[in-house]
VOGU-3710 file (C-alpha; in Angstrom, 3 decimals, decimal comma):
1> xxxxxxxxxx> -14,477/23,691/6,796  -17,264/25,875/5,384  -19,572/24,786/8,260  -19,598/21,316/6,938  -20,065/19,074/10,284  -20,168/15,212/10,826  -23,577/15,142/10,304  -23,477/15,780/6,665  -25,436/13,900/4,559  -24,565/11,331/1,729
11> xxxxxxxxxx> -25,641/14,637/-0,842  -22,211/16,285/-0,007  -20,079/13,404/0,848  -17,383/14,350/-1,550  -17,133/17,988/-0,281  -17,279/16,820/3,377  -13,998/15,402/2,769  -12,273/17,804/0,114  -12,714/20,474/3,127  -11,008/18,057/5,833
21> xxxxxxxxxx> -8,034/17,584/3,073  -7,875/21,178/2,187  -8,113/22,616/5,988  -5,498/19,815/7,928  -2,785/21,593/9,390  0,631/20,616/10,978  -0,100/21,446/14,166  -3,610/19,303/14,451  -1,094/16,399/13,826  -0,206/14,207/17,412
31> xxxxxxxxxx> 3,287/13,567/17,984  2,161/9,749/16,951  0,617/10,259/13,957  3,705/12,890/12,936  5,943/9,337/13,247  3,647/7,586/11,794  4,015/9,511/8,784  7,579/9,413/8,809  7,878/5,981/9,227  4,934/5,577/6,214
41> xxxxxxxxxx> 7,711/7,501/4,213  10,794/5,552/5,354  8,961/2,354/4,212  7,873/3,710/1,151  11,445/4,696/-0,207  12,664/1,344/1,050  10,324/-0,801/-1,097  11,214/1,805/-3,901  14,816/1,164/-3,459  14,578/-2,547/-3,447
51> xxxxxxxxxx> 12,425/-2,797/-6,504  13,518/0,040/-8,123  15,226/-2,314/-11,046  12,573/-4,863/-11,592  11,911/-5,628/-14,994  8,499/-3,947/-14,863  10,173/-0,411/-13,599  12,730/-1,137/-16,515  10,021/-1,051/-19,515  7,579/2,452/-17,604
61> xxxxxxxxxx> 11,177/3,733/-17,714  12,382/3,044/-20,743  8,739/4,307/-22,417  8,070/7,239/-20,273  12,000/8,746/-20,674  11,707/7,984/-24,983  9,235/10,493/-24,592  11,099/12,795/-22,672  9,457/16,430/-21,439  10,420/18,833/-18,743
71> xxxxxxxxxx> 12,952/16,977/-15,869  10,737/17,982/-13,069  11,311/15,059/-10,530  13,530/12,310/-9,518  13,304/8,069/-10,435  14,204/6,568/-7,312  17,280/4,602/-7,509  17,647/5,825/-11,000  19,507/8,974/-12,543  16,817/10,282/-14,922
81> xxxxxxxxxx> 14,895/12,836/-14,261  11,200/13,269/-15,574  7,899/15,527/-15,667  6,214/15,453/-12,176  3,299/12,367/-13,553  6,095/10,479/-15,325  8,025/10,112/-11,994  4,544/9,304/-9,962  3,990/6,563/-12,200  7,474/4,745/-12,549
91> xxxxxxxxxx> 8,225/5,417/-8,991  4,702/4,259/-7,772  5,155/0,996/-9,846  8,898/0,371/-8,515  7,677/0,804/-4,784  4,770/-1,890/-5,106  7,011/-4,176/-7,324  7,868/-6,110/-4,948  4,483/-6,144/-2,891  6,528/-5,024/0,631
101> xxxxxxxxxx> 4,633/-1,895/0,955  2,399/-1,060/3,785  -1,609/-1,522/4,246  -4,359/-0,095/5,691  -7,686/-2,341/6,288  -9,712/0,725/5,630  -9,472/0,773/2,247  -8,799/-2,513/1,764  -5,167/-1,838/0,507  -1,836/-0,241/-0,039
111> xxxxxxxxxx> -1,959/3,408/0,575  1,318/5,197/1,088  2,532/3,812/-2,376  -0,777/5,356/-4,327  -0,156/9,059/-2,780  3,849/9,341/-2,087  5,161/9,337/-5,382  3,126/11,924/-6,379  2,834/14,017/-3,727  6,896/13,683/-3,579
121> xxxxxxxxxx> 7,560/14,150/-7,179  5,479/17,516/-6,711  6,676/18,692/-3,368  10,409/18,192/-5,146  8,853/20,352/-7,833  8,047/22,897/-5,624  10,671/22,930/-3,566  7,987/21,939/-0,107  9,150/21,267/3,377  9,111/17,972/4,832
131> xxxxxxxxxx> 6,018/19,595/6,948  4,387/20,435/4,013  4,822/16,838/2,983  4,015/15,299/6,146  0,679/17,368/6,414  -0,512/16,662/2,925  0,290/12,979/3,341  -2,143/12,674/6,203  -4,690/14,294/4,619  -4,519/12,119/1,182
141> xxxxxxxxxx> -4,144/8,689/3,544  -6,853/9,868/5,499  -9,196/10,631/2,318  -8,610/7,469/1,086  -9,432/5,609/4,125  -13,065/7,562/4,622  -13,952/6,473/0,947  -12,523/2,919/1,523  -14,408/2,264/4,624  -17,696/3,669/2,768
151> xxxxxxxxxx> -17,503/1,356/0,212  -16,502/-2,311/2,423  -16,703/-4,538/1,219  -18,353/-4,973/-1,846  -16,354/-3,312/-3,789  -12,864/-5,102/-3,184  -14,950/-8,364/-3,235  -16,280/-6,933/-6,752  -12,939/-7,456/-7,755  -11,720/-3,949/-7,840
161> xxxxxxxxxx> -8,121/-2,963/-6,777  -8,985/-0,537/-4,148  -5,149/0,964/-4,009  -5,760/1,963/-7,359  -9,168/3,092/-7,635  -9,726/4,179/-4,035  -5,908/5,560/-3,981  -6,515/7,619/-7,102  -8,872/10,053/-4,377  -6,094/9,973/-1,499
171> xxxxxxxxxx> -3,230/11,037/-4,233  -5,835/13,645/-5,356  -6,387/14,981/-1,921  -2,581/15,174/-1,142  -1,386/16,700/-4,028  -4,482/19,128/-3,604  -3,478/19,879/-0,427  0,086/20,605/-1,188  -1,531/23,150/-3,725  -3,144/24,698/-1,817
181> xxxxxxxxxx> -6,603/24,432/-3,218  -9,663/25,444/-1,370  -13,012/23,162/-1,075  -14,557/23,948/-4,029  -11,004/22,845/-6,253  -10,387/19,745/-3,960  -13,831/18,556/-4,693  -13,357/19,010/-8,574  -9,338/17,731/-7,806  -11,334/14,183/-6,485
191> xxxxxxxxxx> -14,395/14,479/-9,121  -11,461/14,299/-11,996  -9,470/11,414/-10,058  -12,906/9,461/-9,649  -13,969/9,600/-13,201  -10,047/8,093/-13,604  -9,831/5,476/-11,034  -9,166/1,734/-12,277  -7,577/-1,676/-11,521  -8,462/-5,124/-11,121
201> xxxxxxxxxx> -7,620/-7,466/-9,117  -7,783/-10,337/-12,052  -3,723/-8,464/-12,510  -2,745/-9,991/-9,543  0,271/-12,009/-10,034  1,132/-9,411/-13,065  2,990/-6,679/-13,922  -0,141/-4,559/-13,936  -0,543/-4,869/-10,078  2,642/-2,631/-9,588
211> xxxxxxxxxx> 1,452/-0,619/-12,241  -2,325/0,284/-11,043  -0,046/1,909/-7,777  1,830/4,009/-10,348  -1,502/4,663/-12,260  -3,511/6,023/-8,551  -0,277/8,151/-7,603  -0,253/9,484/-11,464  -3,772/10,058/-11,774  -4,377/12,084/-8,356
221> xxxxxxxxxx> -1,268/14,013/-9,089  -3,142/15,036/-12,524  -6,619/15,656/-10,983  -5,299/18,168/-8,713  -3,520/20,029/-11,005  -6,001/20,104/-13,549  -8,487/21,369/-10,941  -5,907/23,996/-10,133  -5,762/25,065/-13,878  -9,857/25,588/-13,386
231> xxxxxxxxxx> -10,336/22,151/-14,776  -14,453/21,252/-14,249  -15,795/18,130/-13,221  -18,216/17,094/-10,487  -18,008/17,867/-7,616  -20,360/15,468/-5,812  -18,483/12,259/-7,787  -18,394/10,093/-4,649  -21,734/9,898/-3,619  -24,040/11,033/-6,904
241> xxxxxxxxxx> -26,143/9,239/-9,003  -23,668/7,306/-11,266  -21,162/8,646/-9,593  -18,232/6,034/-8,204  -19,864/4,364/-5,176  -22,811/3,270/-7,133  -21,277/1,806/-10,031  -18,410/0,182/-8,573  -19,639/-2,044/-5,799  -23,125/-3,191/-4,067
251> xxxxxxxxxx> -22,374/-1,159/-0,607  -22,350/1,966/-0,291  -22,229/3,643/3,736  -21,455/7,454/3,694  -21,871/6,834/7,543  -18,131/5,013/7,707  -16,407/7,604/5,691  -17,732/10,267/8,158  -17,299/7,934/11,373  -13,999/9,175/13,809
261> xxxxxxxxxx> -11,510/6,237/13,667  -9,327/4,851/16,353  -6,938/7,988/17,775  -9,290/10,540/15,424  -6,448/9,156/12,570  -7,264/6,313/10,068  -2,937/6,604/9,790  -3,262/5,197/13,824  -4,141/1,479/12,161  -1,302/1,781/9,618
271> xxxxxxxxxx> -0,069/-1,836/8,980  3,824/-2,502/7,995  4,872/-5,565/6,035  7,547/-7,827/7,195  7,183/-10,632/4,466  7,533/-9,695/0,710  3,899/-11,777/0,149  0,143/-10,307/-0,454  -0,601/-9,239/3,145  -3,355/-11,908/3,064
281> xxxxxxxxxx> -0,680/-14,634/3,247  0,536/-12,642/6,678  -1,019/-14,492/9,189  -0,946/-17,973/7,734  2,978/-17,509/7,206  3,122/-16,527/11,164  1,371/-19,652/11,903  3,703/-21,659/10,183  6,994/-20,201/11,454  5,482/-20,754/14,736
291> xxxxxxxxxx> 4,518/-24,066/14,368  7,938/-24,879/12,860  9,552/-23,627/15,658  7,545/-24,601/18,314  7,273/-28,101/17,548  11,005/-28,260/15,673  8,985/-29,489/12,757  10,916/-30,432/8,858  8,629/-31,098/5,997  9,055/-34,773/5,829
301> xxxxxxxxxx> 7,202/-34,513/9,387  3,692/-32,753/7,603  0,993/-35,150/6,809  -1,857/-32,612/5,970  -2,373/-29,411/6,279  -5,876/-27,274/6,923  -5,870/-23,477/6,344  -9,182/-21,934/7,478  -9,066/-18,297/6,470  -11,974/-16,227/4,813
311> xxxxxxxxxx> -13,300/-17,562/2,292  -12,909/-13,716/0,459  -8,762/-14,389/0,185  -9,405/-17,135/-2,410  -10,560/-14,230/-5,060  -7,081/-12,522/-3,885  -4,089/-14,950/-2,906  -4,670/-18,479/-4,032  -2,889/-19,079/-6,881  -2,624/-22,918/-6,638
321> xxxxxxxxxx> 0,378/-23,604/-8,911  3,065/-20,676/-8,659  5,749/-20,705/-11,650  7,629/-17,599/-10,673  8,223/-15,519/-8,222  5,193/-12,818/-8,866  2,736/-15,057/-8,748  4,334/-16,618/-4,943  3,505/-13,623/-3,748  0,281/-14,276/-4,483
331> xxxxxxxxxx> -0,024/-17,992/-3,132  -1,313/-18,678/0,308  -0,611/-22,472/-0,480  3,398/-21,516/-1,566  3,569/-19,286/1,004  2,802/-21,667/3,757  5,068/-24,101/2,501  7,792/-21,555/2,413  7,354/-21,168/6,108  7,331/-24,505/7,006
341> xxxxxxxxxx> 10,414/-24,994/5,552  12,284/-22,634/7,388  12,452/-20,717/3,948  13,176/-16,649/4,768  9,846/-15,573/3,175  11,033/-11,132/3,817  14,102/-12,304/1,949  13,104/-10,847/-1,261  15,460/-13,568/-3,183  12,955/-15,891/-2,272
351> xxxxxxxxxx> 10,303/-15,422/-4,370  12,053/-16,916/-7,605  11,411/-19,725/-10,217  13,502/-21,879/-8,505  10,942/-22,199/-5,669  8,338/-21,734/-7,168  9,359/-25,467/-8,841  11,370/-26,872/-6,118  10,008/-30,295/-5,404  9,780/-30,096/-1,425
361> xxxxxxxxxx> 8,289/-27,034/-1,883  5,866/-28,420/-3,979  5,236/-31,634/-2,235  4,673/-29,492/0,934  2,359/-27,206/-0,582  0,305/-29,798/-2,357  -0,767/-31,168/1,423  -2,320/-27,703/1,916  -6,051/-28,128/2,226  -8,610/-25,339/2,860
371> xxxxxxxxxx> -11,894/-24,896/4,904  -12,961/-21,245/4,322  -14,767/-19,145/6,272  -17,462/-16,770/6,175  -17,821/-13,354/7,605  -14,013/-13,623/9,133  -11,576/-10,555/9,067  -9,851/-11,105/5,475  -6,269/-11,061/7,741  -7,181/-13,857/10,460
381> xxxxxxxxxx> -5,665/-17,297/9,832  -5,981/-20,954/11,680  -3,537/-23,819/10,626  -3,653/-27,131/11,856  -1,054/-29,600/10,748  -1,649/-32,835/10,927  1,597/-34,806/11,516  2,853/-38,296/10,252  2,351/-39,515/13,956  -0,738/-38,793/14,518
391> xxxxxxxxxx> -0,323/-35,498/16,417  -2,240/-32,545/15,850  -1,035/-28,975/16,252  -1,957/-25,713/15,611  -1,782/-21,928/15,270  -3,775/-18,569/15,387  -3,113/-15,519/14,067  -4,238/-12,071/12,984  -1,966/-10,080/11,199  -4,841/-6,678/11,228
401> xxxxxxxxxx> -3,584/-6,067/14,715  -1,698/-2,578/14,997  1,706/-2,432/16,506  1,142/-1,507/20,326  4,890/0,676/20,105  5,552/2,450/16,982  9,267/2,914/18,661  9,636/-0,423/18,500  7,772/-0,694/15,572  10,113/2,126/13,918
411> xxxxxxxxxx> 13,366/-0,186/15,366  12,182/-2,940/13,174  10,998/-0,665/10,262  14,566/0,727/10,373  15,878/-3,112/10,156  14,299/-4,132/7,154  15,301/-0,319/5,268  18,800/-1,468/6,087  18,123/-4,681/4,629  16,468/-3,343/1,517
421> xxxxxxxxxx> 18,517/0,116/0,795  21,842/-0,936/1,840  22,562/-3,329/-0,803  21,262/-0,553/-3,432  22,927/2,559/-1,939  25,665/1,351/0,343  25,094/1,297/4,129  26,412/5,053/4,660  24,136/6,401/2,570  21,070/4,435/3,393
431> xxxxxxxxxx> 22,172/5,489/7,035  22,023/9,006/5,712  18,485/8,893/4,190  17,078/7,428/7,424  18,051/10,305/9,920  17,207/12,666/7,080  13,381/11,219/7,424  13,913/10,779/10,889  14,042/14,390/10,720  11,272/14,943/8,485
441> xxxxxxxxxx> 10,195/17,905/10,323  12,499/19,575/10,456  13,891/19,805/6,324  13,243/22,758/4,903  13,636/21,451/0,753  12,571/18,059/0,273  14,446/17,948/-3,211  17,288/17,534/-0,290  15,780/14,105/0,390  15,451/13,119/-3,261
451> xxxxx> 18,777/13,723/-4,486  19,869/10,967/-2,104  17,457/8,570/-3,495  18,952/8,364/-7,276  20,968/6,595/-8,544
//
């Protein structure tokens, strides 16, 4: 670590954490955070599976293989093959598509789908291990985290995308890692992803969301090799004077990035998805399906309903009148509705035009009222329904709360693969691909892994 400590100051912030990327090793892992990362992968491919032939993954691939160029890597759940930052782009878009991916408060966003696809489209490149991939993962996720957590929250509330921008440094650090680069080339590997780093959350509801994933997994995937090929830049780009954390947001606190998280691992706090919806509609959804089912409520039974939630989600998730499916995603109001009508909201069918505009979804959703809060975690929710006989009822939840088991956490990760993969791969092979990464460890060519994943 070059004597670099946890005392360093904000002056070498960015080279503080290029030497914890570049010196993680396999065996400083815990058995947890080891499955952890292999269920982070498992998830990953799923999503990437499922949305592999969304329209959006349809025109990257169409433009990226017209202009051709060495096949280097795999398209999940597609049969071309591509250079290394084509493949980190289309398969980074495909596996956010569908906004299933997993999230880490930390940053505030989606990590595993900014540094995966390029880390995996260059460990297939080179032929790496699935240790190799499992160590460099860690390091990128936990990279990303540190410079997250430094820059809470003004600059998600800014209206930056922070998987994009802040995932541009984790990709970086990953793929740097996996290179083998040394301090010096990490730093410049993150000074050339900084200088990169975009995405705004205005794209929310677009095609462009999916894409700024692709863009952070294509972009750290360049910056690192670049800054192998002796590629200069700065290597202080965090923390310097117009450097990223003072022009893109009002806080800046070198002190979190530094700080030890929970279980020494920013991975420990991992969050899975289990509804295909912004993770900001999370908790109001599982306040709905258990008000529905506690009270054996139907729609017709809702007189008004009060969402208090922070008042920070309304830059990120209310889109008041949803006309497709996208844009549901993206709709606490829809969302909530959804629930309380017993509609399957991880059922990726329904997200669709049709209920977008169906009228008891609509009627329902147009009772939704909201009393926002201030200072509350961005993934806490209250609903109170106020019912056509005068009853009152309601819910709390937070859905920033870590899974106590990841066994049981793995059981139902495994569940909603099956769900996702089978119908794209047949239920053999998805089978197949699950003990493979079940057995991360333990494969020696992860191009093994990838073949399985095409189409």
């Amino acid at each position: 670590m070059d004597g670099m400590t946890e005392n360093s100051t904000r002056a070498d912030l960015t080279r503080v954490l290029a030497g914890k990327a570049s010196a993680l090793g396999f065996d400083e892992l815990p058995v947890p955070v080891r499955e952890l990362a292999r269920q982070c992968v498992l998830d990953y491919l799923g999503v990437a599976l499922a949305g592999a032939q969304d329209p959006l993954v349809q025109i990257l691939l169409d433009e990226t293989a017209e202009a051709g160029g060495s096949p280097q890597a795999s398209i999940i759940g597609h049969s071309e093959r591509l250079p290394a930052l084509s493949a980190a782009l289309v398969n980074g878009a495909a596996a956010h598509a569908l906004d299933y991916d997993d999230v880490n408060m930390a940053i505030p966003g989606h990590p595993s789908v900014a540094i995966l696809p390029g880390l995996l489209a260059l460990a297939e490149l080179k032929g790496s291990s699935g240790r190799e991939v499992i160590t460099t993962f860690v390091a990128g996720y936990e990279t990303a985290c540190r410079i997250g957590a430094a820059l809470q929250p003004g600059h998600y509330n800014l209206g930056f995308h922070s998987t994009s921008t802040v995932g541009s440094f984790g990709a970086a650090a990953a793929c740097a890692r996996l290179l083998g680069l040394d301090t010096e080339a990490t730093s410049m590997a993150l000074g050339i992803a900084g200088t990169q780093a975009a995405g705004l959350k205005s794209q929310f509801g677009t095609m462009c969301k999916p894409f700024h994933a692709g863009k952070a997994a294509q972009n750290g995937l360049l910056a690192a090799r670049l800054a192998q090929r002796g590629f200069s830049s700065r290597t202080d780009i965090v923390e310097c004077v117009q450097g990223f954390a003072l022009t893109h947001g009002p806080d800046f606190a070198p002190e979190a990035a530094l700080a030890t998280p929970e279980a020494g691992f920013h991975l420990v706090a991992n969050l899975f998805k289990y509804h295909a919806a912004c993770y900001f509609t999370h908790a109001p959804i599982e306040c709905a399906r258990r008000l529905r089912d506690e009270h054996r409520l139907i729609p017709d039974m809702v007189a008004h309903i009060t969402l208090r939630i922070d008042a920070s989600c309304d830059r990120v998730c209310n889109i008041p009148v949803p006309v497709d499916g996208l844009q549901s995603k993206f709709s606490l109001r829809q969302t909530v509705a959804m629930a309380l009508a017993g509609v399957d909201t991880a059922s990726l069918g329904a997200y669709s035009v049709e209920n977008a505009g169906d009228p008891g979804l609509v009627r329902l959703r147009e009772r939704v009222k909201f009393e926002w809060q201030q200072g509350w975690p961005q993934t806490l929710c209250e609903l109170e329904l106020e019912l056509v006989d005068g009853r009152r009822v309601s819910a709390h939840h937070d859905a920033g709360l870590r899974a106590d088991n990841i066994s049981q956490q793995g059981e139902r990760l495994v569940a909603k693969f099956d769900a996702l993969v089978a119908p794209v791969l047949g239920a053999p092979r998805a089978r197949e691909v699950r003990e493979m990464i079940s057995g991360l460890d333990d494969v020696t060519d992860i191009r093994s892994l990838a073949r399985l994943v095409t189409a």
